[in-house]
C-alpha positions as CSV (number, residue, x, y, z in Angstrom):
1,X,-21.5,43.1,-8.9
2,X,-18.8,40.7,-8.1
3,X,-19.4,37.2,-10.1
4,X,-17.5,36.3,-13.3
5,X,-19.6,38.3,-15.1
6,X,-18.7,41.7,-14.2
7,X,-16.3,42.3,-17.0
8,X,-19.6,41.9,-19.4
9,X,-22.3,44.1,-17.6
10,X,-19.0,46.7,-17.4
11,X,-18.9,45.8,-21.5
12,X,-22.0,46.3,-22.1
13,X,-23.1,49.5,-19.4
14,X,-20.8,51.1,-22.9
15,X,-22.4,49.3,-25.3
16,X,-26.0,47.9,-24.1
17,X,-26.3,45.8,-27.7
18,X,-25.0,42.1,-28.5
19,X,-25.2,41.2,-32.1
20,X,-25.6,37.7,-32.4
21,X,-23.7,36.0,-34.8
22,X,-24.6,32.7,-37.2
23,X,-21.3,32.8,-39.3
24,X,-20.3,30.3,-41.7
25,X,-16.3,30.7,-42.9
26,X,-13.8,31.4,-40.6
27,X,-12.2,33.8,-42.5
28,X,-15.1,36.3,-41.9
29,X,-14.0,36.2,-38.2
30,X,-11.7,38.8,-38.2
31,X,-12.9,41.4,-40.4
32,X,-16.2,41.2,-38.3
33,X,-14.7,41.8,-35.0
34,X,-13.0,44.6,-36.3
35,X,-16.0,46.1,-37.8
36,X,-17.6,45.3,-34.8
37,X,-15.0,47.0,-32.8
38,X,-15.3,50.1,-35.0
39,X,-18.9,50.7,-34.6
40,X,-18.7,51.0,-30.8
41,X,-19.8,47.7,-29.6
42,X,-18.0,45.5,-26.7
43,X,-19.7,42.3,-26.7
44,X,-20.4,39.6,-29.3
45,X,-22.3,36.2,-29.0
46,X,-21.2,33.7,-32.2
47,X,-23.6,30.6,-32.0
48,X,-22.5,26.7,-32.3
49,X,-25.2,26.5,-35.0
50,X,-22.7,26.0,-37.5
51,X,-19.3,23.8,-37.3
52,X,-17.2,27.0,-37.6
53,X,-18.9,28.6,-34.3
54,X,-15.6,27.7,-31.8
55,X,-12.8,29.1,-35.3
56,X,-15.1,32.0,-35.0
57,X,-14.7,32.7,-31.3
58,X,-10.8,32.2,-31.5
59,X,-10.2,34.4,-34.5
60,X,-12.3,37.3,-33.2
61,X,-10.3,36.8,-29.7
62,X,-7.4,36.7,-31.8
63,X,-8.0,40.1,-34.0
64,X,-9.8,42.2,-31.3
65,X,-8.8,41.1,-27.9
66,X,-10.8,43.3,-26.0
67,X,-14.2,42.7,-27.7
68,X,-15.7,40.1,-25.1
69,X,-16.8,37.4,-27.5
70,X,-19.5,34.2,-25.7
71,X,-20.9,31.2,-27.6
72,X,-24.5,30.8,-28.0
73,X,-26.6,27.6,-28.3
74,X,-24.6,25.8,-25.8
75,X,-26.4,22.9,-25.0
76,X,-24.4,20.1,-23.3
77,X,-21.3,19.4,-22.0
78,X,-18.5,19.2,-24.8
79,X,-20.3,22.3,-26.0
80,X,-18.5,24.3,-22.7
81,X,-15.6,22.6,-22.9
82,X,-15.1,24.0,-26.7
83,X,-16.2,26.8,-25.7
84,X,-13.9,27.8,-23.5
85,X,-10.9,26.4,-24.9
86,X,-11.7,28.6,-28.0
87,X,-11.7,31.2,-25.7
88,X,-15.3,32.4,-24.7
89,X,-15.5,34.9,-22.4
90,X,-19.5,33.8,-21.7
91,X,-21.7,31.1,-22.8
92,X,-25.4,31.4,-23.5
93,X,-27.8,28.5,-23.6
94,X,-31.7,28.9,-24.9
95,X,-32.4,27.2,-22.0
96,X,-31.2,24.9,-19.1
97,X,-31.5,20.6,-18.6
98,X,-30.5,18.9,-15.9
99,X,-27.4,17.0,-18.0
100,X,-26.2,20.9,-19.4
101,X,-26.4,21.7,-15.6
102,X,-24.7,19.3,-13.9
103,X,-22.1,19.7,-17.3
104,X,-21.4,23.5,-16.1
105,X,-20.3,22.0,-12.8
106,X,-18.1,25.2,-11.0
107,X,-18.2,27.0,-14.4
108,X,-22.2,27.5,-14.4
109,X,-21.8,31.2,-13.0
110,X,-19.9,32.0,-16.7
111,X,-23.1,31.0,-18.3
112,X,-26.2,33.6,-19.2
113,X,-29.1,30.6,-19.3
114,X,-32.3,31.0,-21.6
115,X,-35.6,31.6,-19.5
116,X,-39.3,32.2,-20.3
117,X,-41.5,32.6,-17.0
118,X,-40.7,34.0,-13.5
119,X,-40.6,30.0,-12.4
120,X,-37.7,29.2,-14.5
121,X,-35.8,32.4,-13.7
122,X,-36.3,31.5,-9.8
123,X,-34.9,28.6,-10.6
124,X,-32.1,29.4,-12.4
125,X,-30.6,32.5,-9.7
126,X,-31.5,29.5,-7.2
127,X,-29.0,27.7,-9.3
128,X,-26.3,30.5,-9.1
129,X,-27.1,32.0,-12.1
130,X,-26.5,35.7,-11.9
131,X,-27.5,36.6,-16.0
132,X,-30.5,35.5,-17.2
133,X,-31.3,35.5,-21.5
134,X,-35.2,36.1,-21.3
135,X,-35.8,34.2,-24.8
136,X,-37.3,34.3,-27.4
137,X,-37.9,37.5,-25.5
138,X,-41.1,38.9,-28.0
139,X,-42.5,35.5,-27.7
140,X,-42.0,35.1,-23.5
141,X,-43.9,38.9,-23.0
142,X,-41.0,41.4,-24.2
143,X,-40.6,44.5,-22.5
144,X,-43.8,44.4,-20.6
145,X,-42.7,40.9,-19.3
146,X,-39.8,42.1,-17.9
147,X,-41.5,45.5,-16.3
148,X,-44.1,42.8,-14.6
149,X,-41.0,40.4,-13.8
150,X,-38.7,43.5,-11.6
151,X,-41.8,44.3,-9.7
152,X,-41.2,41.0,-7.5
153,X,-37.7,39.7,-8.7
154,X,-36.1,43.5,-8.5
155,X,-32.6,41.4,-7.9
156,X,-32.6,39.8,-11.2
157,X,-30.9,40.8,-14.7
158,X,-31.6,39.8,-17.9
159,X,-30.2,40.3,-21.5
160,X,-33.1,39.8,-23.8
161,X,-32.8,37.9,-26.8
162,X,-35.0,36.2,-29.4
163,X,-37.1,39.0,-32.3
164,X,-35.4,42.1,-31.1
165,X,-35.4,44.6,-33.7
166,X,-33.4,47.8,-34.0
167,X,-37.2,49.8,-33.3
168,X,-37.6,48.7,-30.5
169,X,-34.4,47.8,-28.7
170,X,-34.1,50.9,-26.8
171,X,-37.6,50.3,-24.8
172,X,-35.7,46.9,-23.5
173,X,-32.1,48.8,-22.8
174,X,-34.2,51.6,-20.6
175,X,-35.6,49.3,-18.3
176,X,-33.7,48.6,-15.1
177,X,-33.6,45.0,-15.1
178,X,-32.3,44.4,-18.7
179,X,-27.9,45.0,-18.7
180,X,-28.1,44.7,-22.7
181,X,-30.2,43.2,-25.4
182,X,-29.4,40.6,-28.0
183,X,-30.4,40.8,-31.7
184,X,-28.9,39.6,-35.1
185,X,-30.2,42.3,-37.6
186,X,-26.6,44.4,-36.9
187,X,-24.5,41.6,-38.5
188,X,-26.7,38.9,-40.2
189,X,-26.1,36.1,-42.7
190,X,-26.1,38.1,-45.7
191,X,-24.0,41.0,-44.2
192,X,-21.4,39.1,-43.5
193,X,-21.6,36.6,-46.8
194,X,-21.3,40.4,-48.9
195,X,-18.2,41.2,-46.3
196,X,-20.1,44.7,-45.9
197,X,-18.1,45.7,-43.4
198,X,-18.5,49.6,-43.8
199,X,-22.0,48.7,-43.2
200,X,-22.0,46.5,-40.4
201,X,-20.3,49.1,-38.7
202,X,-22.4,51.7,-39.6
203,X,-25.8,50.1,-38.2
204,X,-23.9,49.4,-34.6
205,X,-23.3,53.2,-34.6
206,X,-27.0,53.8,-35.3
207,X,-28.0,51.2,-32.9
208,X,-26.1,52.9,-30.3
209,X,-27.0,56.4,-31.4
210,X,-30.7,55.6,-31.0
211,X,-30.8,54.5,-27.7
């Protein structure tokens, strides 16, 4: 692969699992990414859901440089600009609008765009979009979705987000199609509010372990 995205699929052909991050203090950045880090993972997606989203980005850049860090819910223009002035090595959007889309303008191949049927995802690599997010992946058809979607599509990859659980993320890593899946139960709100660092850590090591 040679688009902007290469660095991630290398990221995450070491570490196939993106936790997905809703954090609310900016001093929890750091000691995340590291604990991050230190269970084996390569790739983090914090979400603009909260107005601490783009500190979050810069401090986890800041503390582990080599953890490839995105922004999620990106939905409109300003939301790319911040983005990637905080740093962002990706951006992820539940979906895609015309405005967001003429917004990316020559940055649109840094972008991993929502999608829920084979139409939109035709759409989008039509678009130059070379990562799809198949979301909210157990409500779009899941694993067997994706199966039916690489029969025709085979040139299409997708990092599924949206219900994932640690049971059954390693049916989405083994199929073909999928580069890495996306979930929030390694790091979630009340992980990170208790600073359980040790134990943050400890479930990206039994993610990875089990698939």
């Amino acid at each position: 692969m040679t688009f902007p995205l290469k660095s991630l699929v290398e990221a995450a052909s070491k570490a196939p699992i993106v936790p997905v991050l809703v954090v609310d203090r900016i001093e929890m950045a750091a000691p995340l990414a590291r604990a991050l880090v230190d269970g084996g993972l390569t790739i983090a997606e914090v979400t603009l859901r909260t107005p601490s989203g783009l500190g979050v980005i810069e401090e986890m850049k800041s503390a582990e440089p080599g953890l490839k860090v995105g922004a999620g819910t990106v939905l409109t223009e300003a939301d790319v600009d911040n983005a990637l002035s905080a740093g962002s090595d990706f951006l992820v959007s539940p979906g895609m609008s015309p405005k967001l889309l003429a917004g990316l303008g020559n940055r649109r191949r840094l972008m991993i765009p929502g999608v829920a049927t084979a139409s939109e995802a035709m759409s989008r690599h039509e678009e130059g979009f070379d990562l799809l997010k198949l979301f909210p992946a157990t409500i779009a058809g899941g694993v067997g979705a994706l199966k039916a979607i690489a029969g025709p599509l085979p040139h299409l990859r997708f990092m599924p987000t949206g219900g994932i659980t640690e049971a059954d993320a390693g049916k989405y890593v083994a199929l073909p199609n999928v580069v890495a899946v996306g979930g929030s139960w390694i790091a979630t709100g009340a992980d990170i509010a208790a600073e359980d660092w040790k134990g943050i850590s400890a479930k990206a090591r039994k993610a990875l372990a089990a698939i």
